[in-house]
VMD Tcl script that draws the C-alpha trace (Angstrom):
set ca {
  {0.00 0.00 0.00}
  {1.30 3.58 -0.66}
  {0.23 7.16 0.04}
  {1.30 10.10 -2.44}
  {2.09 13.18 -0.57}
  {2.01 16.65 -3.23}
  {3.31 20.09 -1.51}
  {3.50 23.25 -2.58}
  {4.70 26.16 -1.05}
  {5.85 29.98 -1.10}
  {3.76 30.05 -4.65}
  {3.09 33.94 -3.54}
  {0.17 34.45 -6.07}
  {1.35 33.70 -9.11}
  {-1.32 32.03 -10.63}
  {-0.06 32.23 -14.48}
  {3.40 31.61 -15.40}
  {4.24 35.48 -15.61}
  {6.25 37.62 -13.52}
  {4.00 41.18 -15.55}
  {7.46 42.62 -16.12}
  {6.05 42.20 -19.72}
  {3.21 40.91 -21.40}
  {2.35 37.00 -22.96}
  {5.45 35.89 -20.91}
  {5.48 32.09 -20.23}
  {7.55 31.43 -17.47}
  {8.73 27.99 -15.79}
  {6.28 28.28 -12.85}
  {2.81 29.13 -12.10}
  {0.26 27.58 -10.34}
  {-1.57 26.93 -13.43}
  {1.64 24.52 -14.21}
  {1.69 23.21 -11.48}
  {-2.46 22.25 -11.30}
  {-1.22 20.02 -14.40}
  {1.20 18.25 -12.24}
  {-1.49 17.67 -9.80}
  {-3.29 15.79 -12.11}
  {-0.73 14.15 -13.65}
  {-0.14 12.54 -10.57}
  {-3.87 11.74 -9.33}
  {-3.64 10.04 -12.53}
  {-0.63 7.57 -11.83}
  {-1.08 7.29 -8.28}
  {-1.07 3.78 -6.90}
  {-3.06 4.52 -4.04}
  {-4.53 7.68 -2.29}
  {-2.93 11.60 -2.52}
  {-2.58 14.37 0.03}
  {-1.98 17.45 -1.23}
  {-0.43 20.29 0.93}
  {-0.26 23.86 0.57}
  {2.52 25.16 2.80}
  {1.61 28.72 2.91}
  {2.81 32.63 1.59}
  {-0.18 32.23 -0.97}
  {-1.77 35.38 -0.75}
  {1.30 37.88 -1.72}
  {3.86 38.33 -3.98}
  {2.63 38.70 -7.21}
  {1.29 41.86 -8.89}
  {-2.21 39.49 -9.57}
  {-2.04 39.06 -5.47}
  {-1.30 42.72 -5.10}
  {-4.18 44.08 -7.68}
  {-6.49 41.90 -5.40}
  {-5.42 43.12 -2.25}
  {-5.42 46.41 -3.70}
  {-7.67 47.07 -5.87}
  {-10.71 44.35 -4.75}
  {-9.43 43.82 -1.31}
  {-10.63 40.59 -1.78}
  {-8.51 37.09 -2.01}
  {-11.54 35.15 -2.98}
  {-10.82 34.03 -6.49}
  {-7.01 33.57 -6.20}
  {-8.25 31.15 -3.36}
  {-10.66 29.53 -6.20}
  {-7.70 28.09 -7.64}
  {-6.71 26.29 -4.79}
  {-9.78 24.70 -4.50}
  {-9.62 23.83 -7.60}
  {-6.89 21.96 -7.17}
  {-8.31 20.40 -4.30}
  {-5.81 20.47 -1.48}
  {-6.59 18.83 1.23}
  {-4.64 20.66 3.08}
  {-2.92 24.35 3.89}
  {-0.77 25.85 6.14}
  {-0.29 29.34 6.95}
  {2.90 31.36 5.60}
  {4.58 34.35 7.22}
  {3.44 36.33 3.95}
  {0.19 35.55 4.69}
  {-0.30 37.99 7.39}
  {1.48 41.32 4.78}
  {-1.94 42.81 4.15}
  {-3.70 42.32 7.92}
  {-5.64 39.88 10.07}
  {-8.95 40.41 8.36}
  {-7.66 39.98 4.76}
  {-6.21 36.96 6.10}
  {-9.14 35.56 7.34}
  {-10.99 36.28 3.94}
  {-8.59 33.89 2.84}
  {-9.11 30.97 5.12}
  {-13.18 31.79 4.64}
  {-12.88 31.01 1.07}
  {-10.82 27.82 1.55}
  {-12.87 24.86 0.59}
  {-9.52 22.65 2.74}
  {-8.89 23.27 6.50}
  {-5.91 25.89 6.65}
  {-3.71 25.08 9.69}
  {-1.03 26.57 12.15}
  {-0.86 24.92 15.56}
  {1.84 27.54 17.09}
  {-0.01 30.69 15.67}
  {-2.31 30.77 19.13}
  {-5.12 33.22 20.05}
  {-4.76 35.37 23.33}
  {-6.58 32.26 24.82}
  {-3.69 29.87 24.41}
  {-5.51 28.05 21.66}
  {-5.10 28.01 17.78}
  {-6.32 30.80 16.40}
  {-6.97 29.75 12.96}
  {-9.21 26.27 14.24}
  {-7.43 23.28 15.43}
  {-4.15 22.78 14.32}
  {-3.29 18.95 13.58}
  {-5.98 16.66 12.70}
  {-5.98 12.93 11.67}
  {-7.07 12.63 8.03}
  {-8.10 9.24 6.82}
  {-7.33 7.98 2.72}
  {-8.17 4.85 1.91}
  {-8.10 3.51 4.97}
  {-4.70 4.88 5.93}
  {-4.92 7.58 8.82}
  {-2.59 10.47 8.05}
  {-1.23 12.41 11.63}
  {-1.34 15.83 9.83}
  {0.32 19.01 12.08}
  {0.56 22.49 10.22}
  {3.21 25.02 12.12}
  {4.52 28.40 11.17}
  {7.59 30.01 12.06}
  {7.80 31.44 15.14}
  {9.61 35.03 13.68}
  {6.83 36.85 12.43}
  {6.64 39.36 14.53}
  {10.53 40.37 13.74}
  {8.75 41.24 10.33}
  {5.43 42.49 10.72}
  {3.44 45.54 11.40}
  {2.11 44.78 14.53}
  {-1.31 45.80 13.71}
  {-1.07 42.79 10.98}
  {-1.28 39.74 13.97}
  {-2.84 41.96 16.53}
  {-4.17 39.41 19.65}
  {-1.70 36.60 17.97}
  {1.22 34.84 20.03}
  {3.84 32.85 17.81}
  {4.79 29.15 19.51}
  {8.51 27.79 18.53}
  {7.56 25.10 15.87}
  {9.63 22.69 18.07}
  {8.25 22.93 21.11}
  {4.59 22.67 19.65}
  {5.54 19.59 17.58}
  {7.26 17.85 20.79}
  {3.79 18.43 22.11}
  {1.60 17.74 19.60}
  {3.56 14.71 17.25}
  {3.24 12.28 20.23}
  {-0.70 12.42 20.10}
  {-0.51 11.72 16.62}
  {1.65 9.39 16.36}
  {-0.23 7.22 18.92}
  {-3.64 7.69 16.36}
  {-1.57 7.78 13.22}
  {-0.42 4.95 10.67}
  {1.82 8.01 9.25}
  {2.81 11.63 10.44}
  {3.27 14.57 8.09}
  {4.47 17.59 9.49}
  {3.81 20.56 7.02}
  {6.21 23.37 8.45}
  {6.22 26.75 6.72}
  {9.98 27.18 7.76}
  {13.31 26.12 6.73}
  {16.60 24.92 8.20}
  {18.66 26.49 10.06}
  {21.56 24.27 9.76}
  {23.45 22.45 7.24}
  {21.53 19.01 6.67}
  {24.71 17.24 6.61}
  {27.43 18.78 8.75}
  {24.96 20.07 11.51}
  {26.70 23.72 10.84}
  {24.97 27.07 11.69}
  {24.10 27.99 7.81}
  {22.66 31.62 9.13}
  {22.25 33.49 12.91}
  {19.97 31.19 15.06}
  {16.98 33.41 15.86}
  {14.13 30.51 16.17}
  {13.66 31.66 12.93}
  {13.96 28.46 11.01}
  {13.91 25.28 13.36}
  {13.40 22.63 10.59}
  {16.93 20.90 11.51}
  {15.71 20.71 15.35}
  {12.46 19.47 14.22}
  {14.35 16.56 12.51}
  {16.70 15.84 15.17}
  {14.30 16.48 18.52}
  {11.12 15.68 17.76}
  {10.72 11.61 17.44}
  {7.54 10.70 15.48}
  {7.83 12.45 12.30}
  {7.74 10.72 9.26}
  {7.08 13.06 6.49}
  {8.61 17.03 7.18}
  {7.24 19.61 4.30}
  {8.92 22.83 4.16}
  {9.01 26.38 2.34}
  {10.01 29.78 3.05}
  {13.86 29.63 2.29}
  {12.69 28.93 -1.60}
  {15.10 26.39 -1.53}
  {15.27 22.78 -3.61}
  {15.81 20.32 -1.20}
  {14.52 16.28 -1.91}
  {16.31 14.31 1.07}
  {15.53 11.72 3.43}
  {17.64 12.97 6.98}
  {17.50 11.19 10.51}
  {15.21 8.38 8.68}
  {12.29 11.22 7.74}
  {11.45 12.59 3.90}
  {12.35 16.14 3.32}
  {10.69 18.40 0.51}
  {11.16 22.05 0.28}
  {9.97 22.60 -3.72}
  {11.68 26.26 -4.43}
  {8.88 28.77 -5.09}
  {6.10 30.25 -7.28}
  {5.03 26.88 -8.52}
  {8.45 26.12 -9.93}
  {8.26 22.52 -8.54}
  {5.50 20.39 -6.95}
  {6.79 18.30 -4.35}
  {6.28 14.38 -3.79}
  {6.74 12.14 -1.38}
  {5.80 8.27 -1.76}
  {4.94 6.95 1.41}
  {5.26 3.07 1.32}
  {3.55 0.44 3.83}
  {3.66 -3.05 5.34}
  {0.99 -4.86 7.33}
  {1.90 -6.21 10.50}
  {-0.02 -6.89 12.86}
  {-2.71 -6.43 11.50}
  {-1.53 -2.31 11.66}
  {0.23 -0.54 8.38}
  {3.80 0.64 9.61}
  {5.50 2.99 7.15}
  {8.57 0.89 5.40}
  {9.86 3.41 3.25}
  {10.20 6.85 2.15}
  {10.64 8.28 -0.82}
  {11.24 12.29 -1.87}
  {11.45 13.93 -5.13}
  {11.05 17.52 -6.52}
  {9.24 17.50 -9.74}
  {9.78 20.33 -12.18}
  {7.03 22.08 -14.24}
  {9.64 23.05 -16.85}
  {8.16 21.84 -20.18}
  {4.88 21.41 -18.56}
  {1.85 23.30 -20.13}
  {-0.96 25.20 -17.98}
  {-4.25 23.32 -17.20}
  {-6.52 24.08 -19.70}
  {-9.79 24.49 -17.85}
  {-7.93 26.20 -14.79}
  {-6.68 28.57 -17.67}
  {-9.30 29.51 -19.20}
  {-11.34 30.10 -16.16}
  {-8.62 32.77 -14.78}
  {-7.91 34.29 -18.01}
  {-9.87 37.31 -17.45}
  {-9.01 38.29 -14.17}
  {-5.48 37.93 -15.84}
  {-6.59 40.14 -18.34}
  {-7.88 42.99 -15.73}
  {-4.26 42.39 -13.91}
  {-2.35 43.20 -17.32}
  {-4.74 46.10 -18.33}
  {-3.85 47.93 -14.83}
  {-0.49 47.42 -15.22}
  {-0.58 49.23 -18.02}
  {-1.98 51.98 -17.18}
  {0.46 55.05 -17.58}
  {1.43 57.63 -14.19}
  {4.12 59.11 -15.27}
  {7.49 60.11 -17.83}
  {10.73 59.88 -16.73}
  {13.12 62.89 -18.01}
  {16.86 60.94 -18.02}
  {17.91 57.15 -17.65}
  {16.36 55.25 -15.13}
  {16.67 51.96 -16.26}
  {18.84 49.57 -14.00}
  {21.16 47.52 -16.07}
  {23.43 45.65 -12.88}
  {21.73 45.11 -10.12}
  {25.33 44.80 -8.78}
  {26.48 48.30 -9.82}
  {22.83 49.81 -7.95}
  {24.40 48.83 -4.66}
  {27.60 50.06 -5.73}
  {27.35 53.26 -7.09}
  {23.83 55.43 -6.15}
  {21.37 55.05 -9.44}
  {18.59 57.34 -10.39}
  {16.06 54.87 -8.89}
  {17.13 54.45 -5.63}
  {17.44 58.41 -5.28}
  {13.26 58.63 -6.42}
  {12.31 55.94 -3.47}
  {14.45 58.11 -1.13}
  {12.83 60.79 -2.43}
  {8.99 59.10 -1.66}
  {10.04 57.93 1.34}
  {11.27 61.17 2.65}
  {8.24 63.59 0.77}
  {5.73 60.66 2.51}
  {7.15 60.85 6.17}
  {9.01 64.55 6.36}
  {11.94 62.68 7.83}
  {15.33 64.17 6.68}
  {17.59 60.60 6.55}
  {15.89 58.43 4.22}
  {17.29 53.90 4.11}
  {16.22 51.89 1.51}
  {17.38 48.70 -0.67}
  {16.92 47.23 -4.39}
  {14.87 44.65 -2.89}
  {15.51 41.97 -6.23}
  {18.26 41.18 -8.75}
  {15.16 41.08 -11.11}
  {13.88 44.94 -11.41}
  {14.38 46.80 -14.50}
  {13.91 50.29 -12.79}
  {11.78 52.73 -14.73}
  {11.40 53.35 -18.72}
  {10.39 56.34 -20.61}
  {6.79 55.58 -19.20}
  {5.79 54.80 -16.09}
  {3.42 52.80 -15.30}
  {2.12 50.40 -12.34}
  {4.06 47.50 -14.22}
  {7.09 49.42 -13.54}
  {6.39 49.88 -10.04}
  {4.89 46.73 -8.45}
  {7.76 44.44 -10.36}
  {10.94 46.64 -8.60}
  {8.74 47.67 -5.92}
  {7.97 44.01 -4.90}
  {6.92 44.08 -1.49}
  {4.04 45.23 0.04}
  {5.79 47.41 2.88}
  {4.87 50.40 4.93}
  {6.93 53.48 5.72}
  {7.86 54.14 9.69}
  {10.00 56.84 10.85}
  {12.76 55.99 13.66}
  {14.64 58.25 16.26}
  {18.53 57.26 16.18}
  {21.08 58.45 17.42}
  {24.22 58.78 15.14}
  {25.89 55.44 16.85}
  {23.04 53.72 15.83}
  {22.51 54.58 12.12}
  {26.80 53.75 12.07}
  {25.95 50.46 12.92}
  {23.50 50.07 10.45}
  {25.77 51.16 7.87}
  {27.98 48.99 9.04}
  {26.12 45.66 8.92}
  {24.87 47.11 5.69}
  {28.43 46.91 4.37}
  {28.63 43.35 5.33}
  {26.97 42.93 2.21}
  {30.26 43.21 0.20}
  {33.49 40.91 -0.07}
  {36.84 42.08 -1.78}
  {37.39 39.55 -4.81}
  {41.16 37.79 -4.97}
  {41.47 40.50 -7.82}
  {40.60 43.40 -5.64}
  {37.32 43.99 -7.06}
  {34.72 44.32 -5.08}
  {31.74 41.37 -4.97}
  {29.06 39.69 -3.02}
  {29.38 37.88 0.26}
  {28.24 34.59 -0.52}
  {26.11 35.32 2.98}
  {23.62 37.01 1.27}
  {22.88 34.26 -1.31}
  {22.79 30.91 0.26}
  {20.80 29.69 1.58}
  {18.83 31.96 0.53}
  {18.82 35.27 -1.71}
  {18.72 38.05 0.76}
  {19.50 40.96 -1.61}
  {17.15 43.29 0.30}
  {19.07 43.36 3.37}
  {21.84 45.96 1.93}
  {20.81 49.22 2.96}
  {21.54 52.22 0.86}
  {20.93 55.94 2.85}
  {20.11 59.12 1.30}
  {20.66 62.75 3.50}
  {23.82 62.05 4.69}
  {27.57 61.49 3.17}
  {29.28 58.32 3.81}
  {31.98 55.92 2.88}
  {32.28 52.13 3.01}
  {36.00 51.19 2.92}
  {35.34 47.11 1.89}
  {39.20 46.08 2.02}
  {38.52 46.69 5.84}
  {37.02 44.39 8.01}
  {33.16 43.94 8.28}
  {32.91 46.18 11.35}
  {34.97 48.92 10.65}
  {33.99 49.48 7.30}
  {32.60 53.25 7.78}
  {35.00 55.50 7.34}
  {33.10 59.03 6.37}
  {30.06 59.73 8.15}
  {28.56 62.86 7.74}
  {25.95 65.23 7.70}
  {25.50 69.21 6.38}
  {29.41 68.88 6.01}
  {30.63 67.45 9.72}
  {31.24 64.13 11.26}
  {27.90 62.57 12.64}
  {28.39 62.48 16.97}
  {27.23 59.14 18.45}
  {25.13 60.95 20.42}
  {23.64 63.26 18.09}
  {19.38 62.36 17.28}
  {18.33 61.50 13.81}
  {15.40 60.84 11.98}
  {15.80 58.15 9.88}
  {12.72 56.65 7.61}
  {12.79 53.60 6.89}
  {10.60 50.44 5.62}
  {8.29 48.72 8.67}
  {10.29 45.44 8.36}
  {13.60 46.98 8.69}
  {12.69 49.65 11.11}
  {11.28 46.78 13.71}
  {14.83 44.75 13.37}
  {13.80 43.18 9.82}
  {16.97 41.23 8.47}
  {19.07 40.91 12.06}
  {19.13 45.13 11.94}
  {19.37 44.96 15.96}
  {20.35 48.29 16.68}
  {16.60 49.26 15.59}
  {13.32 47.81 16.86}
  {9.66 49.19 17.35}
  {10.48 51.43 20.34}
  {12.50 53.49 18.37}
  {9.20 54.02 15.97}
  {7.87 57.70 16.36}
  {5.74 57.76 13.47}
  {4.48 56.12 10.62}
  {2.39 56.06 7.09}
  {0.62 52.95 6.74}
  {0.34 53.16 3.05}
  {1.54 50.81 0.83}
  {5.12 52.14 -0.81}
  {3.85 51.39 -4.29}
  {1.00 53.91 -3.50}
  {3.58 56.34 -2.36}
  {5.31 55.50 -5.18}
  {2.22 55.76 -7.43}
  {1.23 59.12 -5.88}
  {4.82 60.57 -5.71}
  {4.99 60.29 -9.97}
  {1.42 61.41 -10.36}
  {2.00 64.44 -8.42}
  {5.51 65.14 -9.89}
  {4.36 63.78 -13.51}
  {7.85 64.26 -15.16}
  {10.87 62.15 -12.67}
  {13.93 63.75 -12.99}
  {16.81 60.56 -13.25}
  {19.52 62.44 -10.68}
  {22.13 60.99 -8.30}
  {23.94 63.39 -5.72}
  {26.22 60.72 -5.29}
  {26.13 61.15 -1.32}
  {27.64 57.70 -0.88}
  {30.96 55.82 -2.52}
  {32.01 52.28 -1.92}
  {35.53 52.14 -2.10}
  {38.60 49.26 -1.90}
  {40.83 51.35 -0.03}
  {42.40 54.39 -2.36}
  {40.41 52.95 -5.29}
  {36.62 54.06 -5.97}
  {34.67 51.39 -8.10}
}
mol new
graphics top color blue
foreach p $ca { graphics top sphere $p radius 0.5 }
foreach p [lrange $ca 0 end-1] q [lrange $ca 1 end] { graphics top cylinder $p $q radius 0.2 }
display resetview
């Protein structure tokens, strides 16, 4: 006897296999490509199938972002899932971006139980209905426990999981795996995390915050037979410590599987083997009917982007993505620009949040903006003093390693495990230096404002996106105390408003930082 077990995870909205940087784009992902998987596999199944969704669902994609936006309503990117029929979902950090109640809409429309068993209410209990639950196929009883990591509220507006209390996933699954595992024939933990340590070596492979506890699931929790995973975006098919492993990338790039195999004894089914793979929709063709039904809110999506807000007077098209974070481009200087017009602060941080953005053409239009633009972040204004903004700067410039040639490159850091591009943070209203042939810590070597060294003690206003300004990316010299105000817009509205009400952008640098490798500028 065998079970199939199908995940998908960190598909962030994108339903069709576009990322709307252009039009009739087809892509190698998309839940639409992925939907054919699905029933490619229902198909050749040798016994029943459990399909997973392992949550960030709801944002990422400008189709997620014209719903949130313009409907405020997640209903019909939900239809997809159902028709896909999960049996299953679990809730993503993501999936809290645009607030409680949006969030909820979600789950309402869900035609499959979503779960989170260490997301609890201010009663101590699940908030989002119970969060394990023994599903039966075919007469084989599945243990099924959904968690979440713990870290959200390192991340998120507060307002977003208002009367919500994050559990570590470890400590929930000690207590919760044994009950299944006494009920269950087989138990699948679906755990919208990643790993924290190298799967092999048992290394540190980032800072442990609680973050990601998937390695300490694996190694302290007995019981666990199947462990799904997402949120890193990796592409991992393993079996560690005797238990399957699937994390299957993101945006529907993969589908993961997991063949569960069974022996009778006893008259009871004991699992006898394991078996994970990653299977890739590359080559794979959207589902027809799925297609077709979707294909005119795709239509609406591509019409908005469209629409034209702006001109841009100049070059602000990004070329390197490299070169952005090296030398100050057009487009950076316009989001310092929002950001500072939007809050009235005078010291403006901000990052090229993807390798992926092609900054602004001739025309600007919402296209332009929600594909560089891609996250849906809020502005918040912090009080610093000048010893604090230096060690921002400095754990900015962290970012960069000197090459064995002298150039200057990436620290591998900030790609593996996974991509954290939008954790270098470029300022605008003050003058500064990074030296990058010194070490990571003493990197800063101008830092100025109006023409004189910055004091440690001195106060500064400094505005700044809500996930960075509460600690976002392991920025610990900032957190929410240090909030004094904030605009809870959206940045591409900011962004949308600021070209409106300028109509022509001027594409201007005032080069206010370099990065240097000692004498040399790059």
């Amino acid at each position: 006897m065998e079970l199939t077990i199908l995940e998908t995870s960190d598909l962030h909205g994108y339903l069709f296999s576009t990322n709307y940087q252009k039009r009739n784009m087809d892509e190698p992902f998309g839940i639409l490509k992925a939907a054919s998987i699905f029933k490619e596999e229902r198909l050749n199944a040798k016994g029943p199938v459990l399909a997973v969704e392992n949550g960030d669902y709801i944002q990422g994609s400008p189709l997620s972002y014209y719903l949130a936006k313009q409907r405020k309503d997640p209903s019909e990117l939900i239809q997809a899932l159902n028709e896909m029929h999960y049996d299953v979902g679990v809730i993503g950090n993501h999936s809290l971006n645009y607030g409680l109640e949006y969030l909820k809409k979600a789950v309402s429309a869900s035609q499959f139980p979503v779960l989170s068993a260490n997301i609890l209410n201010e009663d101590g209990e699940s908030a989002f209905g119970q969060g394990y639950r023994i599903i039966e196929k075919e007469g084989i009883k599945i243990g099924f426990l959904g968690l979440t990591t713990q870290y959200i509220p390192h991340w998120e507006h507060p307002d977003n999981y208002a009367g919500l209390h994050f559990q570590s996933a470890v400590e929930c699954a000690k207590e919760i795996v044994p009950k299944l595992r006494a009920e269950a024939d087989v138990v699948v933990v679906s755990y919208h995390g990643s790993f924290e340590r190298d799967l092999k070596t048992g290394e540190p492979t980032e800072l442990l915050t609680g973050e990601n506890e998937g390695y300490q699931l694996l190694h302290e929790v007995e019981g666990i037979d199947v462990l799904l995973t997402g949120h890193h975006h990796r592409k991992i098919a393993e079996v560690v410590n005797g238990v399957a492993i699937v994390q299957p990338g993101d945006k529907g790039s993969f589908v993961g599987k997991v063949v569960v195999e069974f022996e009778r004894t006893d008259s009871k089914l004991k699992v006898s083997s394991v078996k994970p793979t990653l299977i890739s929709v590359e080559g794979k063709k959207s589902e027809e009917a799925l297609t077709q039904k979707f294909q005119a809110l795709h239509d609406e999506v591509e019409k908005w982007l469209d629409e034209p807000l702006g001109t841009v007077s100049g070059n602000m098209e990004i070329k390197n993505a490299h070169m952005v974070r090296l030398k100050e481009h057009p487009y950076i200087e316009m989001i310092h620009k929002v950001q500072m017009e939007a809050t009235g602060a005078a010291i403006s941080g901000t990052s090229l949040l993807t390798d992926t953005g092609k900054g602004f053409q001739q025309t600007i239009t919402m296209r332009d903006i929600v594909t560089n633009y891609i996250y849906p972040n809020t502005l918040a204004v912090l009080d610093l003093t000048g010893a604090e903004l230096k060690a921002a700067i400095e754990k900015a410039a962290g970012y960069f390693a000197l090459e064995s040639d002298g150039s200057i490159g990436l620290n591998w850091a900030y790609v593996h495990p996974k991509p954290q591009y939008y954790n270098y943070d470029m300022y605008e209203g003050i003058d500064y230096t990074i030296d990058v042939s010194k070490p990571i810590g003493e990197r800063l070597v101008r830092f100025e404002k109006d023409g004189r060294p910055i004091q440690d003690e001195e106060r500064l206003e400094v505005v700044t996106n809500q996930y960075r300004a509460i600690g976002g990316g392991d920025y610990t010299m900032f957190d929410a105390s240090k909030i004094i105000r904030e605009v809870t817009k959206d940045m591409s509205e900011l962004i949308a408003d600021y070209i409106k009400k300028h109509s022509i952008i001027d594409a201007t640098v005032n080069d206010n930082f370099l990065i240097v490798n000692g004498e040399e500028i790059q």
